[in-house]
C-alpha beads as a LAMMPS data file, in Angstrom:
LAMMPS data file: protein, C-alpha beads

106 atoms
105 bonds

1 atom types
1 bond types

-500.0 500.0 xlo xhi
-500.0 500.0 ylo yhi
-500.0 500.0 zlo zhi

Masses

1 110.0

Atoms # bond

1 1 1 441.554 339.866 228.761
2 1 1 439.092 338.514 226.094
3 1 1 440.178 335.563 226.574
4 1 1 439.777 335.309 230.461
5 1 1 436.284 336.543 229.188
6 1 1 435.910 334.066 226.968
7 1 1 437.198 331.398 229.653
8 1 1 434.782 332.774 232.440
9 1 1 431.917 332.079 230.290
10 1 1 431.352 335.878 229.860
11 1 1 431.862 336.574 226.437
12 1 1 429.164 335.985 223.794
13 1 1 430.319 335.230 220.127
14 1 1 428.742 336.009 216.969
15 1 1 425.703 337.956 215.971
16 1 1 423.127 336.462 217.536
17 1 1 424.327 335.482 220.858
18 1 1 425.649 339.152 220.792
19 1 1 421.529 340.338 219.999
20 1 1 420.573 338.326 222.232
21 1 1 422.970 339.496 225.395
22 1 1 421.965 343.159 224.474
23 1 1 418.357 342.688 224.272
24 1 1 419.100 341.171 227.337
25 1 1 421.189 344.390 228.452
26 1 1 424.301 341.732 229.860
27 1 1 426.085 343.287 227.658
28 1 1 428.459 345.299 229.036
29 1 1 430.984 345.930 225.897
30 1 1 430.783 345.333 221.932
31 1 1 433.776 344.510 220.238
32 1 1 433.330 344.302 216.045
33 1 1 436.289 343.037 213.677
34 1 1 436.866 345.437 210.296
35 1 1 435.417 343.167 208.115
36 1 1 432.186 342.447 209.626
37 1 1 429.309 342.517 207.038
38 1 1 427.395 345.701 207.123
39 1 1 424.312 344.107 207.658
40 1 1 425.340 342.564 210.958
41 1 1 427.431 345.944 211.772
42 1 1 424.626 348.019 211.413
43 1 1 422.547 345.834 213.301
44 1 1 425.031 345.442 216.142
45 1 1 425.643 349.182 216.579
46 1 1 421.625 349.803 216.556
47 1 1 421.188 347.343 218.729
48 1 1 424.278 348.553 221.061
49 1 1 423.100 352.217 221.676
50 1 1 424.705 353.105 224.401
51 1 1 427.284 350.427 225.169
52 1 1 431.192 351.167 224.085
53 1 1 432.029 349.451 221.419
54 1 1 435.630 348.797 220.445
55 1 1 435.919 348.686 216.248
56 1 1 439.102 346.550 215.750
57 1 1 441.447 346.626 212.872
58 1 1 441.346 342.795 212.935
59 1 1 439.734 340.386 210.520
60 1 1 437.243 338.332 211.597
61 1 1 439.771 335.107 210.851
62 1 1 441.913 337.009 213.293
63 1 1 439.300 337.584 215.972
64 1 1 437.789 333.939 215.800
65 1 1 442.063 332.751 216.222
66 1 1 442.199 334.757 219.064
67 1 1 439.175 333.692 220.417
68 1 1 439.687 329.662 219.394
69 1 1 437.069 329.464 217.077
70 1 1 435.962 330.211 213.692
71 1 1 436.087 333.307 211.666
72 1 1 433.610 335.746 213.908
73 1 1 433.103 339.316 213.398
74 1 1 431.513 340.277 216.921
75 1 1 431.158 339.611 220.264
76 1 1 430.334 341.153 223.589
77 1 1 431.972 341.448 227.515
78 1 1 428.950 340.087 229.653
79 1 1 431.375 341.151 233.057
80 1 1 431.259 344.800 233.933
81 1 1 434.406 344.568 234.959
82 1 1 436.248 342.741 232.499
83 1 1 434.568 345.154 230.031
84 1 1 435.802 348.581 232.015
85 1 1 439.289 346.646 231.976
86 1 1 439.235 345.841 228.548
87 1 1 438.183 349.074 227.309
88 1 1 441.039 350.832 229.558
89 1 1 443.427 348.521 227.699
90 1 1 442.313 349.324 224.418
91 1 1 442.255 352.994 225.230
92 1 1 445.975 353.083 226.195
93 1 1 446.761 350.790 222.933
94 1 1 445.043 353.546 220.963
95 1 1 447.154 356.457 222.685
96 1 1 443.793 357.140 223.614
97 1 1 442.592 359.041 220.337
98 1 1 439.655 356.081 220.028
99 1 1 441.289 354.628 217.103
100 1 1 441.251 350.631 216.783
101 1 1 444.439 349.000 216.280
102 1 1 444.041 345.557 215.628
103 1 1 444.613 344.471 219.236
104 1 1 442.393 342.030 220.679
105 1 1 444.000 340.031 223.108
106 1 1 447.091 341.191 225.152

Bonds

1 1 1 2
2 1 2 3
3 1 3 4
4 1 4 5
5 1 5 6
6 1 6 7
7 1 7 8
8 1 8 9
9 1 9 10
10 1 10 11
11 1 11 12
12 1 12 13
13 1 13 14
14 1 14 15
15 1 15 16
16 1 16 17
17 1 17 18
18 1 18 19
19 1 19 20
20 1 20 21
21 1 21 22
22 1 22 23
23 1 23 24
24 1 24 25
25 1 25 26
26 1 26 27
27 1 27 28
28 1 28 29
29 1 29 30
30 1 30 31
31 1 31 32
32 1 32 33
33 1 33 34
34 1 34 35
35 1 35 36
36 1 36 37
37 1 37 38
38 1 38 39
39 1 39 40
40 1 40 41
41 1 41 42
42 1 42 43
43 1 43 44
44 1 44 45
45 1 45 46
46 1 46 47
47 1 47 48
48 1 48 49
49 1 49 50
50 1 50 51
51 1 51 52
52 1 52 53
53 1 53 54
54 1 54 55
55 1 55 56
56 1 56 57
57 1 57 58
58 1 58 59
59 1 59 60
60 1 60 61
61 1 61 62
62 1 62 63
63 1 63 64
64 1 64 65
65 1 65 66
66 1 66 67
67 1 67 68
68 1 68 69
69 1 69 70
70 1 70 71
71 1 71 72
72 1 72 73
73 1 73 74
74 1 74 75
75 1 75 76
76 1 76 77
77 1 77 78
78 1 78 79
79 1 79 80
80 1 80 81
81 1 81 82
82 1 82 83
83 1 83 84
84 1 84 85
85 1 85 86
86 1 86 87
87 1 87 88
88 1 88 89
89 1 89 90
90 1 90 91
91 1 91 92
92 1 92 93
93 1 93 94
94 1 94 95
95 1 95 96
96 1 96 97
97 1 97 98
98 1 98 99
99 1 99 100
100 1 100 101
101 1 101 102
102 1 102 103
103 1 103 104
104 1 104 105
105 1 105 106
């Protein structure tokens, strides 16, 4: 689903794209790999308030693979709906307690 995302042109990668599409409020979901900085987490989740935001169990190596790219800690759904779809997803991954998982794409 990221992927289609990614491929739609609705996905922005990385911490300032991400910023930028919140400040923006296109934005629609926040995804954040485990091994983000804390600088740019922090950041992120102020910037964020009030859009979900998935925390992954995935490294950013993993989440820049997945996504074709390089090693990327963040990124955010710019569709509504991929973003409701992708969070339903990652809900029933989790058993839906909230906890990440390490899923990104699926």
């Amino acid at each position: 689903m990221v992927g289609l995302a990614l491929k739609a042109g609705q996905l922005a990668v990385g911490t300032e794209a991400v910023t930028a599409a919140l400040g923006r409020h296109r934005a629609h979901l926040v995804i954040l790999a485990q091994d983000v900085s804390d600088g740019s987490r922090r950041r992120i989740e102020r910037e964020a308030e009030g859009v979900p935001t998935v925390h992954l169990a995935a490294t950013m190596e993993t989440m820049g693979l997945a996504l074709g790219r390089n090693p990327t800690g963040v990124a955010a759904v710019l569709d509504h709906h991929l973003a409701k779809a992708i969070s339903r997803r990652q809900e029933m991954l989790d058993g839906g307690e909230g906890g990440p998982n390490g899923r990104l794409v699926g």
